[in-house]
C-alpha positions as CSV (number, residue, x, y, z in Angstrom):
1,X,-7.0,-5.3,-26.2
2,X,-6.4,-8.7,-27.8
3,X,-9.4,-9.4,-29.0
4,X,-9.9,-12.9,-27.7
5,X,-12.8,-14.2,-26.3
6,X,-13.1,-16.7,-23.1
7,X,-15.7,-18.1,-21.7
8,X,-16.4,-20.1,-18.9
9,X,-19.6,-21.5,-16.6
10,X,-20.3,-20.9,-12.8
11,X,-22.8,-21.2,-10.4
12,X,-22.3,-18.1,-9.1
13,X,-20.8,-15.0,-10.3
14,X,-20.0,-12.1,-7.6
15,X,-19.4,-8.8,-8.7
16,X,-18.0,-5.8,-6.1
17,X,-17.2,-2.8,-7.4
18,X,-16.8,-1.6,-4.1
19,X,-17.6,2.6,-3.3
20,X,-15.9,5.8,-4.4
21,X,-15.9,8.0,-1.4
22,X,-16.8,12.2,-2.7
23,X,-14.7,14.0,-0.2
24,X,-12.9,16.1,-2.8
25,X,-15.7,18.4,-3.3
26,X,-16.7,19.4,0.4
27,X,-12.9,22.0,0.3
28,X,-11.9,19.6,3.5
29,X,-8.6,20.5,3.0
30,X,-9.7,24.4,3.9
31,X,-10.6,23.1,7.6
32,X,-7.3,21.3,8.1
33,X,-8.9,18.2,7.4
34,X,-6.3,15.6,5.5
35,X,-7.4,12.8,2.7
36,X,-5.6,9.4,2.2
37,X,-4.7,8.4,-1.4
38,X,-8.0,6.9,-1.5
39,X,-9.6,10.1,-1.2
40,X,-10.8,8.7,2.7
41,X,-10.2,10.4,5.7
42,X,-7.2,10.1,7.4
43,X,-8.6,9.3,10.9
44,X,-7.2,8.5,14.8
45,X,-9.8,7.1,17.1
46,X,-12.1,9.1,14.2
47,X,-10.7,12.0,15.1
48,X,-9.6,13.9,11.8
49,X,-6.3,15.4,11.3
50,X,-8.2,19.1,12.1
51,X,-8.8,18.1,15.9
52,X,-12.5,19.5,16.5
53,X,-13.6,17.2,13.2
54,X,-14.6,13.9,13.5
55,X,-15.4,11.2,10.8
56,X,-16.6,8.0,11.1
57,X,-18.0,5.1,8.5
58,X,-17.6,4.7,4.9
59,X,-15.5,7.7,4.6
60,X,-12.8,7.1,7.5
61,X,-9.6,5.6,5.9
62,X,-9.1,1.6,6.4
63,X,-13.2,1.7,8.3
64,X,-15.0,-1.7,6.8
65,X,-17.8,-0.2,4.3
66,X,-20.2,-2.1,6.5
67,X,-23.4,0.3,7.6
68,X,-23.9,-1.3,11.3
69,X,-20.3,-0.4,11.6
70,X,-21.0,3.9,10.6
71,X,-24.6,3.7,12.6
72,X,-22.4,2.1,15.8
73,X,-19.4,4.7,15.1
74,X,-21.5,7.2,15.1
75,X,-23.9,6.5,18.3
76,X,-20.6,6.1,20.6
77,X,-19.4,9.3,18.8
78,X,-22.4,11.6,19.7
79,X,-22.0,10.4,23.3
80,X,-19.0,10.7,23.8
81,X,-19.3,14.3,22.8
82,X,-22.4,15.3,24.5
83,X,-23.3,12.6,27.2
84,X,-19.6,12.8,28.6
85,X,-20.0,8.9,28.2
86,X,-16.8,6.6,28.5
87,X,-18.1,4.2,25.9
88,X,-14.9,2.8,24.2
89,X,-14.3,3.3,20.4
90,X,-16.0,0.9,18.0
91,X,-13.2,-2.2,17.7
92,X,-12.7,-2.5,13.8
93,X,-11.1,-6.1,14.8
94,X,-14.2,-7.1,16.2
95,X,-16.6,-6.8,13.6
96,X,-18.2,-9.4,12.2
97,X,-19.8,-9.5,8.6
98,X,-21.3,-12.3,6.3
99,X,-21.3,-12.6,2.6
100,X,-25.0,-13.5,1.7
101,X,-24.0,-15.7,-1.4
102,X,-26.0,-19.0,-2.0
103,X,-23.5,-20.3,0.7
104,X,-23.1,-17.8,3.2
105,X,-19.9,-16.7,4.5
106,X,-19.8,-15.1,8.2
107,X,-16.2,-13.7,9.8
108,X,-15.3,-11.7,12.3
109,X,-11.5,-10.6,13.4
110,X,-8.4,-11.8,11.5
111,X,-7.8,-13.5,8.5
112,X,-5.1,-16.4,8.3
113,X,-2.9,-14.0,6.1
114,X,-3.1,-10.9,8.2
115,X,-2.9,-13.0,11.4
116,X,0.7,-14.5,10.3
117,X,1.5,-10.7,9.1
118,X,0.7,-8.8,12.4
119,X,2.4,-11.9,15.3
120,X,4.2,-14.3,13.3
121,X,2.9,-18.0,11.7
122,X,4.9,-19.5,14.9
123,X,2.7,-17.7,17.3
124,X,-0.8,-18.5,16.0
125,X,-2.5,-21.5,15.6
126,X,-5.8,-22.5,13.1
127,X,-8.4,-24.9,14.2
128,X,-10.5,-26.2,11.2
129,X,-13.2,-28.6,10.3
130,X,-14.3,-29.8,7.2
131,X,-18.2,-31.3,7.7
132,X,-21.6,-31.5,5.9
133,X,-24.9,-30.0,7.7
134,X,-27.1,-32.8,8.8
135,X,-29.7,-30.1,6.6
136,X,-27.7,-31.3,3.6
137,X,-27.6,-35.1,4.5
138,X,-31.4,-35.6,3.7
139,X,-31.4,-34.7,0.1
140,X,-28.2,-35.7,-0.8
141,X,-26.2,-32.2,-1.5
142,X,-23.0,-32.2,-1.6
143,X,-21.5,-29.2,-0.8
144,X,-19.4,-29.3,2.5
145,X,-19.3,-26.7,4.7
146,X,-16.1,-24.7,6.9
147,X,-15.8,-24.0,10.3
148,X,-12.4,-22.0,11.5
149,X,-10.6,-20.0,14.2
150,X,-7.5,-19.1,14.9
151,X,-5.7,-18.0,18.2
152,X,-2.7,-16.3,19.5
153,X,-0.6,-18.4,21.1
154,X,1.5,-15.7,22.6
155,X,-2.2,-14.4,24.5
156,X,-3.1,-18.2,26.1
157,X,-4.7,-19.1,22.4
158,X,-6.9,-16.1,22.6
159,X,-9.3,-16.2,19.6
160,X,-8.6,-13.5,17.0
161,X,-10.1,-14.7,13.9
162,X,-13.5,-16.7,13.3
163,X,-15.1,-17.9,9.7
164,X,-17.6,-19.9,9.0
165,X,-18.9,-21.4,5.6
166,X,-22.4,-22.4,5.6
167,X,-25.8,-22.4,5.9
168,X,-27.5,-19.1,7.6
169,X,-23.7,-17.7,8.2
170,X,-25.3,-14.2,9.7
171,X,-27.1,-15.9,12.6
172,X,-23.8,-18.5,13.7
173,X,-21.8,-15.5,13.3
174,X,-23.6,-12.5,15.2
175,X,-24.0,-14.1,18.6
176,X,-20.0,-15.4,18.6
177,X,-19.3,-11.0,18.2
178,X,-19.8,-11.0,21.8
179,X,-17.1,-13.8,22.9
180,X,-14.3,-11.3,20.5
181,X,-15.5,-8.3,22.8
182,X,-14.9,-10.7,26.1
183,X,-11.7,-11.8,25.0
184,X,-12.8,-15.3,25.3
185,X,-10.2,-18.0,24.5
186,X,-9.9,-21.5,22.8
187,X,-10.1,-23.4,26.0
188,X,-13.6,-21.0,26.7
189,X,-14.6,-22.0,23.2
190,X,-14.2,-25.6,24.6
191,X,-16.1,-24.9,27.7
192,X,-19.4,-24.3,25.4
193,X,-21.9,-26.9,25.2
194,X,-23.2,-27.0,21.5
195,X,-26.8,-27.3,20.7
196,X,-26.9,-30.8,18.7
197,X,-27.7,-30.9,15.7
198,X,-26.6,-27.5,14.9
199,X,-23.9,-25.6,12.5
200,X,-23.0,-23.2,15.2
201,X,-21.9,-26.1,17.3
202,X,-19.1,-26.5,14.7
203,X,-17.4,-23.7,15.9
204,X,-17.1,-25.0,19.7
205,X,-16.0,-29.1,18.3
206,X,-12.7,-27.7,16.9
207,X,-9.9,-30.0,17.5
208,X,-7.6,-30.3,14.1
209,X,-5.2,-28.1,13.4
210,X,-3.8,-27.1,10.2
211,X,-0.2,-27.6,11.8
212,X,-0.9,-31.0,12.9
213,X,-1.5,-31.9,9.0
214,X,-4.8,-33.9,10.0
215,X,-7.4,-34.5,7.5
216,X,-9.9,-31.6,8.6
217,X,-13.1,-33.5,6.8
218,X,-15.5,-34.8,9.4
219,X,-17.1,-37.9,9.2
220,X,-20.5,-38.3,11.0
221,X,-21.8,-37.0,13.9
């Protein structure tokens, strides 16, 4: 509208236009079935608002756009239904997912923000590390990598959020998915013996803490 013109350079430039769900042709309204302003649907334990409809993925209201996340949805679903199975729902909090730009991003559970929203910022705590991958030491690149998890104090420093920053992001964060499902806490994280000289191992050395105001950059080994 004003004409100007900017123009800046990056490395990387990501674009996410996200998706558009197409509900509002299928009439869903005819069967009972209610949409969010988003034009989701409005789901409990993907149960619609018409009681013998289910939905589940990319077109369940506040459901990560993740496919894994519709394929597991909608395995527990179809035995739940017909096997009679007692397979709990599909924990959204539990999740994980990675961003597969040139330096990979991997989380699973809360973010700082939403953790501080949903208990409080005097009842969680965030564990950080600043370090380079011995990978990145031999030809000199400079980009540092972050390890992070935060815990609720009020549930013995239970871990609800985990991110990573750096190299092969999917693979650290996958196998760490099954510690969210046990419940496992910071002291468990502690318990770990990491597998030298690895990224993943990052995750189990945490020690600072962003309220302790320590430098989180890591300095050798």
């Amino acid at each position: 509208e004003t004409k100007q013109q900017h123009s800046e350079v990056f490395e990387t430039v990501v674009f996410a236009i996200g998706r558009e769900p197409v509900t509002k042709e299928l009439n869903l309204e005819a069967a009972g079935v209610k949409l969010a302003p988003d034009n989701k649907i409005w789901t409990w334990n993907e149960r619609t608002t018409a009681s013998h409809v289910y939905a589940v993925g990319d077109c369940s209201h506040k459901t990560p756009e993740l496919t894994p996340v519709a394929i597991k949805q909608g395995l527990t679903l179809a035995k739940r239904i017909y096997a009679k199975s007692k397979d709990d729902l599909v924990n959204l909090d539990h999740v994980p997912t990675t961003v597969f730009t040139p330096l990979e991003y991997g989380s699973i559970g809360f973010s700082e923000e939403r953790a501080i929203e949903t208990f409080g910022e005097d009842n969680i705590e965030v564990y950080h590390s600043e370090f380079t991958p011995l990978e990145y030491t031999v030809p000199h690149r400079k980009a540092r990598c972050y390890a992070k998890i935060i815990v609720n104090y009020l549930d013995k420093e239970r871990v609800i959020g985990f991110h990573y920053l750096g190299p092969n992001a999917g693979e650290v964060t996958q196998g760490y998915a099954a510690g969210f499902i046990a419940g496992l806490h910071k002291n468990d994280f502690d318990l770990i013996v990491g597998i030298h000289p690895t990224c993943a191992e990052e995750m189990v050395s945490l020690r600072r803490t962003k309220r302790s105001g320590m430098d989180p950059k890591k300095t050798g080994c």
